[in-house]
N, C-alpha and C positions, 0 to 999 in steps of 0.2 A: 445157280444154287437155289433151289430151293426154300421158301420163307422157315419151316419148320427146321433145318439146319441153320441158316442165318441166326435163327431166335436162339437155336441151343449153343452157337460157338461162343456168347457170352458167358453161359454157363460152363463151358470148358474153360475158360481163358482163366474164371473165377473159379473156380474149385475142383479141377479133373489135376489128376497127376502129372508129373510132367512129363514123363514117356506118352508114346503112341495112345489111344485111346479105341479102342472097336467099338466103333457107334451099331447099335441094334434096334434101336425105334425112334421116333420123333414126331410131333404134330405140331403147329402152331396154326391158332383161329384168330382172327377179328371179333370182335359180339359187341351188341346195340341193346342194352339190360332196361326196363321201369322197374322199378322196385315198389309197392303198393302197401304199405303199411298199412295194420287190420286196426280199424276205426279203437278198439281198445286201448291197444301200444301209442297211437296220436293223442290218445287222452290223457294216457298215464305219463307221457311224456311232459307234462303241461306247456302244448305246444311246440315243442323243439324240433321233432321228429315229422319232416313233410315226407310227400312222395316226390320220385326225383329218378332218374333219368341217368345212365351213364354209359360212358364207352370204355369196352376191354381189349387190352389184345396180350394173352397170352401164348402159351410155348412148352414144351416138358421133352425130353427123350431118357431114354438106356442107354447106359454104356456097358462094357465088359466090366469095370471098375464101380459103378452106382448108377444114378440117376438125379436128376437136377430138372425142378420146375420153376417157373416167374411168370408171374401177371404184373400188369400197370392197368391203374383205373383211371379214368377222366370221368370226374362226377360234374353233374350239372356246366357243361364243357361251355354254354354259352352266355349261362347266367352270368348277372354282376351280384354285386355283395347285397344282400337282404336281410343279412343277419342284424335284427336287432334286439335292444334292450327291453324288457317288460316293467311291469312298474315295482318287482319284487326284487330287479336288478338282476334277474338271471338273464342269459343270453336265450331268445326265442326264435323260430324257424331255422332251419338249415338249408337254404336254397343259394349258398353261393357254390361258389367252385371250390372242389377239393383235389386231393389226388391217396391212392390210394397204392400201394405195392408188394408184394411177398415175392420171395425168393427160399425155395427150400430142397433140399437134396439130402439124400442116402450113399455113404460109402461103405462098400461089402470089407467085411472082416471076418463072419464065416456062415458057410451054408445059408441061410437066408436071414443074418441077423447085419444090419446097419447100426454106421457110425450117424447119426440124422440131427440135421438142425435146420432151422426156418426163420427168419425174419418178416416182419409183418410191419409195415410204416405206412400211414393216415395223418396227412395233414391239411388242416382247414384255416381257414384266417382267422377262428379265438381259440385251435388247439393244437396239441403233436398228441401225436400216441404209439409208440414203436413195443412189440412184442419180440422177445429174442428168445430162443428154446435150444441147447442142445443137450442131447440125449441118445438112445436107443431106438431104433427100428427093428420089427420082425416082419417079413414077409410070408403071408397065404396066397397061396395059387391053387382054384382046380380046374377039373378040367370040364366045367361046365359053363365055365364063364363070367365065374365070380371069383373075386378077390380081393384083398386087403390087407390093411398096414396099420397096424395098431403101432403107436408108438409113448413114451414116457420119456421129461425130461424136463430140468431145470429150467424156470421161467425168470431173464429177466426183463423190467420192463424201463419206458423210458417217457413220460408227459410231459409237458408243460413246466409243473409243478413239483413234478416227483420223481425220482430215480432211485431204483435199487432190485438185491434176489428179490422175487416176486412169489416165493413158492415154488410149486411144480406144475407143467401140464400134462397130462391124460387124456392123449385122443387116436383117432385111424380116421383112413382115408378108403373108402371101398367102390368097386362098381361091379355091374353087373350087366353083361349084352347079351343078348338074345332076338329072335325073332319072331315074328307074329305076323299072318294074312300077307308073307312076303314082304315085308315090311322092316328094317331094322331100327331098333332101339334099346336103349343101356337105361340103370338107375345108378346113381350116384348121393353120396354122402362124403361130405366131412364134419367131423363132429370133437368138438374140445374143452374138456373138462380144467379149470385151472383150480388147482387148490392149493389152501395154504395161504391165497395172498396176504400182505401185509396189511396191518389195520390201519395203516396211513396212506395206502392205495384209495386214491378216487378221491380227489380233494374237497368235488362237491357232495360230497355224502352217498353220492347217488352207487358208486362200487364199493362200499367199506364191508361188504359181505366177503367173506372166505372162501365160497366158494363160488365158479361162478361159469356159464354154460355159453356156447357159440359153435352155432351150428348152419348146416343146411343141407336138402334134401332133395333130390334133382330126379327127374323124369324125361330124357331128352328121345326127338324121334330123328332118325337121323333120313334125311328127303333121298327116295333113289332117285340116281342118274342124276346128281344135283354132288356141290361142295355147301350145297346148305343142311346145318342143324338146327331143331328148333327145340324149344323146352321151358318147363315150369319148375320155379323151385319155390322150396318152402322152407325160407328163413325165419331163428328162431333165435333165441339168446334169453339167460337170466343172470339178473343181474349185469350187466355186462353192458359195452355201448353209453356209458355215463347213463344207466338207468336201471332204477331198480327193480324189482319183479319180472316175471315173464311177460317177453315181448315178440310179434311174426310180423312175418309179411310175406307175400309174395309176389314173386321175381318172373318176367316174364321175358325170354332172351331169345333171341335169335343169331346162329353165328356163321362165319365165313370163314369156310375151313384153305388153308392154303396150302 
């Protein structure tokens, strides 16, 4: 069996109906990610925010029924705990080990509108942070190579500190392949708008804003005659990530397609 159906029969087990299924596409990669935060976002962070290192290996397929994707992160996979206290008593650097996860799917109910919801869970040794969303999906398709999924739906979330509705979030997922000098390559985006949240969201002051942005921007080449991918993103966020103001970086990946 193949690793890209191995990774998606969890997503059947968890959320496909319980008759037959017609499977229609499937991937699953490995990737080796640095992540480079832009010397501004290290500042405005007062130190919390290093650059750092992680391992992926995601998954995604179609069915006749929807679609279901999941990633797992291994952050800083070899470090020990570095996380310390500053003299303001806030928590400084983030160089221990984390773990990171999302699981989200689409089920059709008509012509190209989904049932859709996503879970998002990060947890470090001084926090939790779980997003939960369910809502509506629309699907675009042309026949150029691009296409997208804008979707909307109730946010709610889960810290440490805090639980409760969260407001709503407003986001899509798009790509685009094409080729160039023989050469194949895609751009990709996810991008998520959360609004509404609650003004007791973000216990260190740092999310008590309403509105708040998470993103990122991908450029990947995909190597012929090879199951290697390679690619640059450009990660972004306001407000968001226990920080306030606009904050990037950029993500430098390489992946093992199976």
């Amino acid at each position: 069996m193949k690793w890209s159906r191995a990774v998606v029969a969890v997503g059947v087990l968890t959320m496909a109906p319980s008759q037959a299924a017609e499977y229609q596409y499937g991937f699953a990669d490995m990737n080796l990610n640095w992540l480079d935060w832009s010397s501004s976002t290290e500042r405005d962070s007062g130190g919390f925010k290093e650059d750092f290192y992680y391992i992926e290996i995601e998954g995604g397929a179609g069915f006749d029924w929807g679609d279901v994707y999941m990633f797992f992160d291994a952050e800083n996979t070899f470090e020990g705990n570095d996380t310390q206290v500053g003299e303001d008593g806030q928590f400084q650097g983030n160089g221990s080990f984390r773990i990171a996860a999302k699981i989200s799917g689409g089920y059709n109910i008509y012509n190209n509108w989904q049932l859709y919801g996503q879970s998002y869970y990060t947890i470090g040794n001084s926090f939790y942070d779980s997003t939960n969303v369910l809502g509506f999906r629309y699907g675009i398709y042309t026949d150029s190579g691009f296409w997208i999924k804008p979707f909307l739906g109730m946010n709610y979330t889960r810290t440490e500190s805090w639980t409760g509705v969260n407001g709503a979030m407003l986001g899509w997922i798009f790509g685009y392949d094409f080729s160039a000098a023989e050469q194949k390559f895609s751009i990709s985006n996810w991008h998520e708008f959360e609004i509404g949240r609650d003004d007791d969201y973000g216990g260190s002051g740092a999310d008590r804003e309403s509105f708040g942005i998470n993103g990122a921007l991908a450029f990947w080449w995909h190597l012929p005659n090879s199951k290697f991918t390679t690619g640059i993103q450009y990660r972004y966020f306001q407000d968001k990530l226990g920080q306030s103001g606009y904050g990037d970086a950029i993500i430098y990946t390489l992946k093992y397609n199976f």
